[in-house]
Residue, then its C-alpha position, 0 to 999 in steps of 0.5 A: x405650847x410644845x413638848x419637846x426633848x432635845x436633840x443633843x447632850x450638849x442641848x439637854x444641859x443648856x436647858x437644865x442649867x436654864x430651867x427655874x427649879x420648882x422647889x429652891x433648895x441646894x440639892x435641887x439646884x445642884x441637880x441642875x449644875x454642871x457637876x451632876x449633869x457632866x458626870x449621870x450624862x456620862x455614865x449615860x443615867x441621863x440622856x437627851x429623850x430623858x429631857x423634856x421641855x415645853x415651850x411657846x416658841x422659842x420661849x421655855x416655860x418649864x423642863x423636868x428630866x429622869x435618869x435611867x438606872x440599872x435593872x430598869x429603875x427609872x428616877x425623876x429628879x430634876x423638877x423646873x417644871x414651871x406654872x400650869x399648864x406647862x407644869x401638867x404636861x411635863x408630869x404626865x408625860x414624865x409619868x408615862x416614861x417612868x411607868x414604862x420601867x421595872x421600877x419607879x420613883x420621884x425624889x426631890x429635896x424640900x424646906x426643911x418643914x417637907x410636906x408642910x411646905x406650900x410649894x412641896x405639897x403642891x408639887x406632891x398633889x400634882x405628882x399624886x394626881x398623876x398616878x404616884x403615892x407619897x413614899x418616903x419623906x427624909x432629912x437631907x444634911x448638907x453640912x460645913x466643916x467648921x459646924x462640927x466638933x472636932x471630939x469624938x465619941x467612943x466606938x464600943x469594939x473596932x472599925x475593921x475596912x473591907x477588901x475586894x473579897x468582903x461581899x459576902x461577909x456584907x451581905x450576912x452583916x446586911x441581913x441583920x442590920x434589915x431585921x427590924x429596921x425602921x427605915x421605909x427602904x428597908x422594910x419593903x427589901x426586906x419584904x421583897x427579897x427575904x432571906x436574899x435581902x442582904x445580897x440584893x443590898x450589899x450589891x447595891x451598896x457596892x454598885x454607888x460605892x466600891x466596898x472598900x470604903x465600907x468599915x465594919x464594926x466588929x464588937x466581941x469579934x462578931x460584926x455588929x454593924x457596918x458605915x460607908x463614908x467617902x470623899x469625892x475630888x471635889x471636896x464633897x464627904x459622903x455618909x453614904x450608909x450606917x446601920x447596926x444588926x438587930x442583935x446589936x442596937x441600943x449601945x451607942x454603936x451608930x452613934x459611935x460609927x458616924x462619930x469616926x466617919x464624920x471624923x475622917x471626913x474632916x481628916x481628909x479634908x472635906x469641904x461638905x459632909x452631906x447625908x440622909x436619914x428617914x424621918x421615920x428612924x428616929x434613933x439614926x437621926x438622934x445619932x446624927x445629931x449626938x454628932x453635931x450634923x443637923x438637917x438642911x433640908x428634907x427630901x421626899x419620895x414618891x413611887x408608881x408602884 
């Protein structure tokens, strides 16, 4: 058996869209689609020596791939790894690229059970062998308009939309909505960056989205919160952040939040609202469902560091 990368863009995707994925699911299988693979190979997040494939021949038993982020973070997310022993070498060898980074993960989607899956864990045990740590397990949502209710629920104070010149007015909102967050992510920023936090996340957050689809919620003319929603040309609506300042949680605010943004996403005509939250954050998940999304699938994260 060979280890190979290929030696175009246009020969990467013909293997990505060819490899059988190793955990069947939606996000996975999307992550391997035309749509994915056209717009990371574009931005240059993917490029050929970030595939790699093992094959006997001219046969391809299994193929994996990263993407290079900013700031030196590298992802492994696309899993068609296939059975032993073609499945090992893809791992280390897509380990030791990763490890090579500032910084480092592994994600992928599961069944909806997450670790208890068969197939996942597996996955999991192959990746923990291989060097990498269980860090976050997630409920993944992929849902049909026509699931959701059409009634709202009420907004304690009002959803104001940012401008250009908000980043720093996000950033304070930012550090507050860190304090005491149940999410893994941003604990470990919150440990990290401390009274920085909030400027790493507002860039962050702006860098995957302009700021101008994120809404701040502002109760007795102080912000409380903040939700970022937004739909894509092709259909797709995106809860892509909700969170509430540690001074305001406990009346109903991210409920009320996504409640008006999954509403707009309807307005706008979304043909998918799609969403994650921590399994670890239990009121974000209830205030998920108070507004009728319910998981699709889970998705786990592992670290190298």
């Amino acid at each position: 058996m060979e280890l190979r990368s290929p030696a175009s863009v246009e020969e990467a995707k013909r293997w990505l869209r060819a490899g059988e994925t190793t955990i069947k699911t939606s996000a996975n299988r999307a992550f391997q689609g035309d749509l994915s693979l056209d717009r990371a190979f574009e931005l240059g997040h993917r490029r050929p020596d970030l595939v790699w494939a093992v094959f006997d021949g001219d046969r391809m038993h299994g193929v994996t791939a990263g993407r290079e982020l900013p700031d030196g973070f590298r992802l492994l997310d696309i899993f068609a790894i296939g059975p032993a022993p073609s499945a090992s070498l893809l791992i280390e060898r897509a380990t030791e690229w990763a490890g090579e980074g500032d910084a480092a993960e592994a994600s992928f989607g599961a069944p909806i059970e997450g670790i208890q899956d068969p197939a996942t864990d597996e996955l999991v045990q192959m990746l923990k062998r291989a060097g990498w740590r269980l860090f976050v397990t997630r409920q993944h949502y992929e849902v049909a308009p026509e699931s959701l209710p059409r009634e709202g629920h009420p907004l304690r104070g009002r959803l104001e939309r940012a401008s250009a010149d908000d980043e720093e007015r996000l950033a304070e909102l930012l550090q507050r909505v860190l304090e005491g967050s149940l999410d893994v992510r941003d604990r470990e920023m919150l440990a990290k960056h401390g009274d920085a936090s909030g400027e790493v996340f507002a860039r962050e957050l702006i860098a995957a989205d302009p700021i101008e689809f994120a809404h701040f919620a502002v109760v007795d003319g102080r912000d409380a919160g903040v939700v970022v929603w937004r739909k894509l040309p092709d259909g797709r609506g995106y809860v892509a952040f909700a969170g509430v300042a540690a001074d305001s949680r406990g009346m109903g605010l991210g409920r009320g939040m996504l409640s008006v943004a999954t509403l707009s996403l309807l307005e706008e005509g979304a043909t998918v609202l799609i969403a994650d939250t921590d399994d670890a954050n239990t009121p974000m998940r209830k205030a998920f469902e108070s507004v009728g999304w319910r998981p699709s699938e889970a998705r786990i994260d592992l670290t190298l560091r």
